[in-house]
C-alpha positions, 0 to 999 in steps of 0.5 A, a space after each residue: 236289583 238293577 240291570 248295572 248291579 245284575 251286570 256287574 255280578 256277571 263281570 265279577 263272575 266271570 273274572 273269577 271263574 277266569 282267575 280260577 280256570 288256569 288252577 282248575 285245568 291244572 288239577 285235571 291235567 294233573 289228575 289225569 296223569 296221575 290215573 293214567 301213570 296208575 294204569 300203565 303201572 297196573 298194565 306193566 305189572 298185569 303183563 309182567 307175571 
């Protein structure tokens, strides 16, 4: 492999990564809210008896 070709992968790489990144960190945020809506549920229902 070249050094261009080497380079080139790593371009490709990171635009892809940066492509994913926005959907990757709105499955987290969304994931996190849904645990955190399922602990204050748990919590409310805990201290609600």
């Amino acid at each position: 492999m070249t050094i261009k070709s080497i380079f080139l992968i790593r371009v490709y790489k990171f635009i892809a990564f940066a492509l994913k990144a926005p959907i990757i960190a709105e499955a987290t945020a969304m994931i996190t809210f849904k645990i955190l809506s399922q602990v204050v549920f748990f919590i409310r229902e805990f201290f609600s008896d």
